[in-house]
C-alpha positions in Angstrom: -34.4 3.8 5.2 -35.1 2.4 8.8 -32.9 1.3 10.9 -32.2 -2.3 11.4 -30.9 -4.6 14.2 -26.5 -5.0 13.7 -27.2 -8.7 13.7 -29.7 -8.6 10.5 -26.2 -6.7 8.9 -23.8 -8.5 7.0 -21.5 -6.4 5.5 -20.5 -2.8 6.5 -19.2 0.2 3.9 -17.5 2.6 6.4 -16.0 6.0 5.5 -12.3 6.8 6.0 -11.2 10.7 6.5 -13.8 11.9 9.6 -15.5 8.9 9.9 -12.3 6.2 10.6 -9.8 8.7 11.4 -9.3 12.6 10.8 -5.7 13.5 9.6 -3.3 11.1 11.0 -5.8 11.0 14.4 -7.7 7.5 15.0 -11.2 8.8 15.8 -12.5 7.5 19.4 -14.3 4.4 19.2 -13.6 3.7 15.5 -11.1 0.7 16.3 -13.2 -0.6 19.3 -16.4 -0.8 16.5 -14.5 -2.3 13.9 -13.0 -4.7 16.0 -16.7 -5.6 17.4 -17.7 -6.1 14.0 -15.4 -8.6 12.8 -16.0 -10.8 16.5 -19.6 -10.8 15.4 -18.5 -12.4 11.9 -19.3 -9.0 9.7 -17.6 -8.4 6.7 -16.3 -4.4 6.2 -15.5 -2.4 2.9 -13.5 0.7 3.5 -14.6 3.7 0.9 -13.0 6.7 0.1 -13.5 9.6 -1.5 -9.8 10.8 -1.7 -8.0 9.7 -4.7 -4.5 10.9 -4.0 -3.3 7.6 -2.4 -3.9 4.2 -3.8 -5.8 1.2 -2.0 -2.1 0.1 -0.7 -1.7 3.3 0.6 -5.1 2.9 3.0 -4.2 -0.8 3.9 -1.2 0.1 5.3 -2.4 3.3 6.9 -5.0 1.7 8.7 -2.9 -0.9 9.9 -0.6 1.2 11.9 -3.5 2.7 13.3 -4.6 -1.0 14.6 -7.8 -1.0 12.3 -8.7 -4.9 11.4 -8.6 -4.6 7.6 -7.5 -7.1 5.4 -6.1 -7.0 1.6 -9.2 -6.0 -0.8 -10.9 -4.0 1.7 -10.3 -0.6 0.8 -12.0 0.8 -2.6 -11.2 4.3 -3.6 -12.3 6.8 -5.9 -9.1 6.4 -7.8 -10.5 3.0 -8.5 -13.8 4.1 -9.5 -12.6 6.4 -12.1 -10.5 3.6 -13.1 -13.7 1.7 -13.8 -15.6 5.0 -15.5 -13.2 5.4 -17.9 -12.5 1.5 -18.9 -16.5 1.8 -19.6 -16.3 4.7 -21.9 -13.4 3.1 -24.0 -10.9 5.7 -22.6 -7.1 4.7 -23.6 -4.9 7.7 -23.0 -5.0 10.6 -20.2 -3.6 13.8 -19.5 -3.7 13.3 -15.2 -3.6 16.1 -12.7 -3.0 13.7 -10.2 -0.8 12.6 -7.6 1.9 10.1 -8.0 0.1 6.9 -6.6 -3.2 8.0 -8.7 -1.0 8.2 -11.8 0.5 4.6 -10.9 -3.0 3.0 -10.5 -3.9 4.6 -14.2 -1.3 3.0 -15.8 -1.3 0.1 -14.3 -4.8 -0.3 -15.3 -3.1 0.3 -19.0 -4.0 4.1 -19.3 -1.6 5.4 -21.4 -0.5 9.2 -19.5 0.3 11.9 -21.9 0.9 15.5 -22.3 -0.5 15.9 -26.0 -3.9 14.8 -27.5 -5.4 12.7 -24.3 -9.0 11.3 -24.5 -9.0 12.4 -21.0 -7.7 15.2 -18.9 -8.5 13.4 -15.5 -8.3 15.4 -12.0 -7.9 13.6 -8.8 -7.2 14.8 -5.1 -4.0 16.1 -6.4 -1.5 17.1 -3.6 1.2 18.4 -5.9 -0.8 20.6 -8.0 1.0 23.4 -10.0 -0.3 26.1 -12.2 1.8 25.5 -15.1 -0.1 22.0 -15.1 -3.8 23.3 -14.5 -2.7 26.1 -17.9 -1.9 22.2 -19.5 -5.3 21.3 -18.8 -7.5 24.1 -19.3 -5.3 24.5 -23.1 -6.2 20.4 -23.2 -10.1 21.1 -22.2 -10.5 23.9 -25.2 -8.5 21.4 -28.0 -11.2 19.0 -26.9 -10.4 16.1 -24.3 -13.2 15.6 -22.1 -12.8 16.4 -18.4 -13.2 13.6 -15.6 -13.0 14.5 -12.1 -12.2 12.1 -9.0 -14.5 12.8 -6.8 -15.7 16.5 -7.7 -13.5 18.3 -4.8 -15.5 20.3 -2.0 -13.5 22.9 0.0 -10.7 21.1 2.1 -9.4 21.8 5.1 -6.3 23.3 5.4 -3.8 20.6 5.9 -5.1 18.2 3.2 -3.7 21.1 0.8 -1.0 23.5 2.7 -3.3 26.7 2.3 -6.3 28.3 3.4 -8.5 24.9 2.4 -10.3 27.1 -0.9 -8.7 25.7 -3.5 -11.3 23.8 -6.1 -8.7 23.0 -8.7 -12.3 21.5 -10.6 -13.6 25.0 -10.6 -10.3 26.7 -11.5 -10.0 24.6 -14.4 -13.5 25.0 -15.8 -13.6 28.3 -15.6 -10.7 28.5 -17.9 -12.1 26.4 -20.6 -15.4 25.7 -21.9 -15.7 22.1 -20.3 -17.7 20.8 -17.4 -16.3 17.7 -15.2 -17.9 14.7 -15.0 -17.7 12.9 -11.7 -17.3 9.3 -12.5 -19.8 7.0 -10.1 -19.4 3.4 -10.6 -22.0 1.4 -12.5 -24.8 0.0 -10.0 -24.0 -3.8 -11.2 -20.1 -2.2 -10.3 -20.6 -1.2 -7.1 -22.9 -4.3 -6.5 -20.4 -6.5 -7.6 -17.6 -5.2 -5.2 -19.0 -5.4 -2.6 -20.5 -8.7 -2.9 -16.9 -10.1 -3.7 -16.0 -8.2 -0.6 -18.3 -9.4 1.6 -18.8 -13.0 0.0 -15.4 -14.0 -0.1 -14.7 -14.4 3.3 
C-alpha cells in the first residue's frame, strides 16, 4: 500500500500495548501525535488485541495517561468475539476469561456456564488456573466448540507473572481434540465501526 500524505487521512486505527503505551509507560511521542491529530480535525479508533479489560477499562486508562480519546473510541477483541459469536447463534459459554471479559459476555446476553456451553471461549485471561483449563479441555472433548480471543502469542513476563511462555490456547488443545478459532469481525463489521467512529464526529 503506498503511503499517503496525513492530510488525504481521515481517520486513524492506532494500536494500544507497544504502539500507545508499553506496560503502564506512555511511549515517547504517542501523546504529542495524537494530540496533532485531533488539531488537524482527524478522527482516531483505538484497537486492541488484549481482551482482559473491557473498552471502559482503556478509556479510562488512556485518560490518565493524557491521551485525547473520547467515549466509543476504543474497540477490543473482547468486543470482536462478542460480535463472532452473536453471528454464529452462540447463547451460552463456558469463559476462561477475566472478570471484565466475563462482564462484557453477559452483558451482551451470553449466558456463562459450567455445564453443556455452546462455547468454551478463551480470552487474555489474567487469573487463569489449572483446575479451570482441566474444565475446559473435559468441555472441548464432550463437544463445545473452542473460540479464542485473540489466539495468544508468547507474553512478556509481566502481562502474566511468569516466564512470559504460557499459551493457555496451546495447553488447552493439546488436551482435547479441538482447534481454536480466532474470531475476526465480519468485513461489513469492521467497516461499519469504524465508519460510525469516524463519521460521528
Amino acid at each position: 500500500m503506498a503511503a499517503r500524505p496525513i492530510d488525504q487521512i481521515d481517520g486513524f486505527l492506532v494500536d494500544l500495548d507497544g504502539t500507545t503505551y508499553l506496560g503502564d509507560h506512555l511511549l515517547p511521542g504517542a501523546r504529542e501525535f495524537y494530540l496533532a491529530l485531533r488539531s488537524c480535525g482527524k478522527r482516531i479508533l483505538y484497537i486492541t488485541n488484549n481482551s482482559s479489560r473491557g473498552p471502559e477499562q482503556y478509556l479510562a486508562k488512556l485518560r490518565a495517561m493524557g491521551v485525547p480519546v473520547r467515549d466509543g473510541e476504543v474497540f477490543t477483541s473482547g468486543e470482536a468475539t462478542v460480535a463472532y459469536l452473536k453471528r454464529q447463534g452462540c447463547r451460552s459459554v463456558y469463559p476462561l476469561a477475566t472478570a471484565d471479559f466475563r462482564r462484557l459476555m453477559a452483558r451482551a446476553g451470553f449466558e456463562l456456564v459450567t455445564e453443556s456451553p455452546e462455547f468454551v471461549v478463551l480470552g487474555f485471561d489474567t487469573e487463569l488456573t489449572y483446575q479451570r483449563v482441566k474444565k475446559a479441555c473435559l468441555l472441548l472433548d464432550e463437544g463445545a466448540r473452542f473460540v479464542v480471543s485473540p489466539r495468544p502469542s508468547l507474553s512478556p513476563p509481566q502481562a502474566w507473572g511468569g516466564d512470559g511462555e504460557g499459551r493457555p490456547s496451546t495447553r488447552a488443545s493439546c488436551r482435547s481434540s479441538s482447534s481454536p478459532a480466532t474470531p475476526r469481525p465480519a468485513r461489513s463489521s469492521s467497516r461499519r465501526t469504524a465508519r460510525t467512529t469516524f463519521s460521528s464526529r
